[in-house]
C-alpha positions, 0 to 999 in steps of 0.5 A: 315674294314681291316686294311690299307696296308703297303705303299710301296715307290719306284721310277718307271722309274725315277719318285719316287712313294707311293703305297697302295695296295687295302684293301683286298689284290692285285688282277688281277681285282683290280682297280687301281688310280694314283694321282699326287700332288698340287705345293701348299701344299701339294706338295709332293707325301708323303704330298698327299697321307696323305692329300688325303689317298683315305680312306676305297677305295678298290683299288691300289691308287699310288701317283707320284712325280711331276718334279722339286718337292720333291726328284726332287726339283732343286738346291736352293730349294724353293727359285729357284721355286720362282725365276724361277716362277717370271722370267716366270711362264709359259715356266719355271714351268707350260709348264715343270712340265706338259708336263714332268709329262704326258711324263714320265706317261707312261713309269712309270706305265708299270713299276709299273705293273712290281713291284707291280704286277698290274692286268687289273683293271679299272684305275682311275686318282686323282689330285690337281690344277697342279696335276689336269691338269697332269690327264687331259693331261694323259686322253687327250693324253694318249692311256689307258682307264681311267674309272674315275677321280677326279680333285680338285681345277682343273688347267683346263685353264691355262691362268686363273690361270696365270692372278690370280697369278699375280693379288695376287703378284701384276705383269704383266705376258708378254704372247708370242707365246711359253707361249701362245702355252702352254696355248692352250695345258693346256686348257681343255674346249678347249680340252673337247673333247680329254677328252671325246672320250676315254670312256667318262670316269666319270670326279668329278670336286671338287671346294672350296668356297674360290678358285679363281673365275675366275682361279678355279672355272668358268673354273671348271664349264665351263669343267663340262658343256662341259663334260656334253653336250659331254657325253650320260650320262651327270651325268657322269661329276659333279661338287662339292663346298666345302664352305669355302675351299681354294686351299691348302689342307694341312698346310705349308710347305707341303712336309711332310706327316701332319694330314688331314685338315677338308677340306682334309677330306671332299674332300677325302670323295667326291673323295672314294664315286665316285671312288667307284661308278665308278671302283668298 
C-alpha cells in the first residue's frame, strides 16, 4: 500500500481545514470526504482527523474546524464553552456551531476545489454526535449530490440530547419558542425525507454500546428505520453497535492530534469498509 500523503493544512473561506490527498495521487475522478468533529474529544479538525484518519481509503478526506472551536475557540476558552453552555445550551452552542458550520459549507468547499485542485468525484460526508448533525443539515439542505456518509454517535434529534445532558449535569433546560425551533430544524427523523431525496445517498449509522439510550442510540435506530422505509434499497441505510464504546473518541483533552483509542480504531475500519463500497 503507498504511503499516506502529506497533510495539507489551510483555511478555506474563513473555516480552517486538514487535508489528505488520495493514497495514489490527486485525480479528477478522486472521491472526495468531508468530516466535521465531536464538541467532545476530539474536538478539533487535527484531533479528528488523527482519531478518524480514514485509513488505506483512497479518497481526498478533508477535515473542518467547527465554530467556536479550536483556532475559532472565543475568549475564555473552554471555560466561556461551559458557561455559555449552562446559561443555554441551545440558542448559545448547538443552534450557532450547526447552522454556521452548514452555512459556511459551501462557500468553503468551492474554495477548497480551488486550492487542492479537486475534481468531480463522488463525495462523502464523515462526522461525530455535533459533527454528525453538521453532515446531516449539509445533506438535507444543501444543493451537492452526496454519495455516502457515515455518522457516529450521531446528533440525529436534538432534543434528546439536550434532556440527556441535563440529566448528567443535574439541571433543568427551560425550552422556548427559538429553542424549540432549533430543535425542529436538527430533528433528522422528522426531516428523514430532506435526507433521502437527493440520491438516497448511503447513510452508516455507527452507535457505541455505552452512548446514551435515549439521546444517541434510539434516535440513531429510529433515523435508520425511516431511511430504510424511504429508500428502494433499504441496505443502503445501516446501523452498527460498537459494544463498550462511549461517545468520546478520543482521550482528553482532545484538541491535539493523540493515538487512536481501540474504539477509534474500530470506527475507522467501519467508516473505510462503507465509504469504500460507496464512492469507490
Amino acid at each position: 500500500m503507498p504511503a499516506e500523503p502529506a497533510r495539507i493544512t489551510g483555511v478555506a473561506a474563513g473555516v480552517p481545514f486538514i487535508a489528505v490527498p488520495p493514497t495514489t495521487g490527486p485525480s479528477s475522478a478522486a472521491p472526495i470526504v468531508v468530516a466535521w468533529h465531536l464538541m467532545d474529544s476530539p474536538r478539533t479538525e487535527a484531533a479528528f482527523a488523527a482519531a478518524l484518519p480514514l485509513d488505506g481509503l483512497d479518497a481526498w478526506r478533508i477535515y473542518l474546524g467547527l465554530p467556536m472551536y479550536g483556532s475559532r475557540t472565543p475568549p475564555g476558552g473552554a471555560d466561556e464553552l461551559m458557561r455559555l453552555g449552562y446559561e443555554d445550551a441551545v440558542l448559545h452552542l448547538y443552534g450557532p456551531v450547526t447552522s454556521q458550520a452548514a452555512q459556511e459549507f459551501e462557500a468553503a468547499f468551492a474554495d477548497l476545489h480551488g486550492q487542492l485542485d479537486l475534481g468531480d468525484g463522488p463525495i462523502g460526508m464523515l462526522g461525530g454526535s455535533v459533527g454528525a448533525s453538521v453532515a446531516q443539515l449539509v445533506i438535507a439542505q444543501g444543493d451537492l449530490d452526496i454519495s455516502a456518509a457515515v455518522l457516529v454517535s450521531p446528533m440525529v434529534q436534538l432534543r434528546p440530547i439536550v434532556e440527556a445532558n441535563a440529566r448528567q449535569f443535574d439541571i433543568t433546560y427551560s425550552w422556548s419558542e427559538p429553542s424549540l425551533e432549533v430543535a425542529r430544524r436538527l430533528d433528522f427523523v422528522a426531516r428523514a425525507d430532506d435526507i433521502a431525496r437527493r440520491g438516497q445517498p448511503a447513510v452508516l449509522l455507527v452507535i457505541g454500546g455505552d452512548d446514551d439510550p435515549s439521546g444517541v442510540r434510539e434516535p440513531a435506530e429510529q433515523l435508520r428505520e425511516s431511511l430504510a422505509g424511504r429508500y428502494t434499497k433499504p441496505e443502503r441505510a445501516q446501523l452498527v453497535e460498537i459494544p463498550g464504546m462511549g461517545h468520546a473518541l478520543a482521550q482528553e483533552p482532545g484538541a491535539e492530534p493523540a493515538p487512536q483509542t481501540k474504539h477509534a480504531v474500530e470506527v475507522d475500519r467501519h467508516a473505510v469498509q462503507w465509504l469504500r463500497r460507496h464512492l469507490l
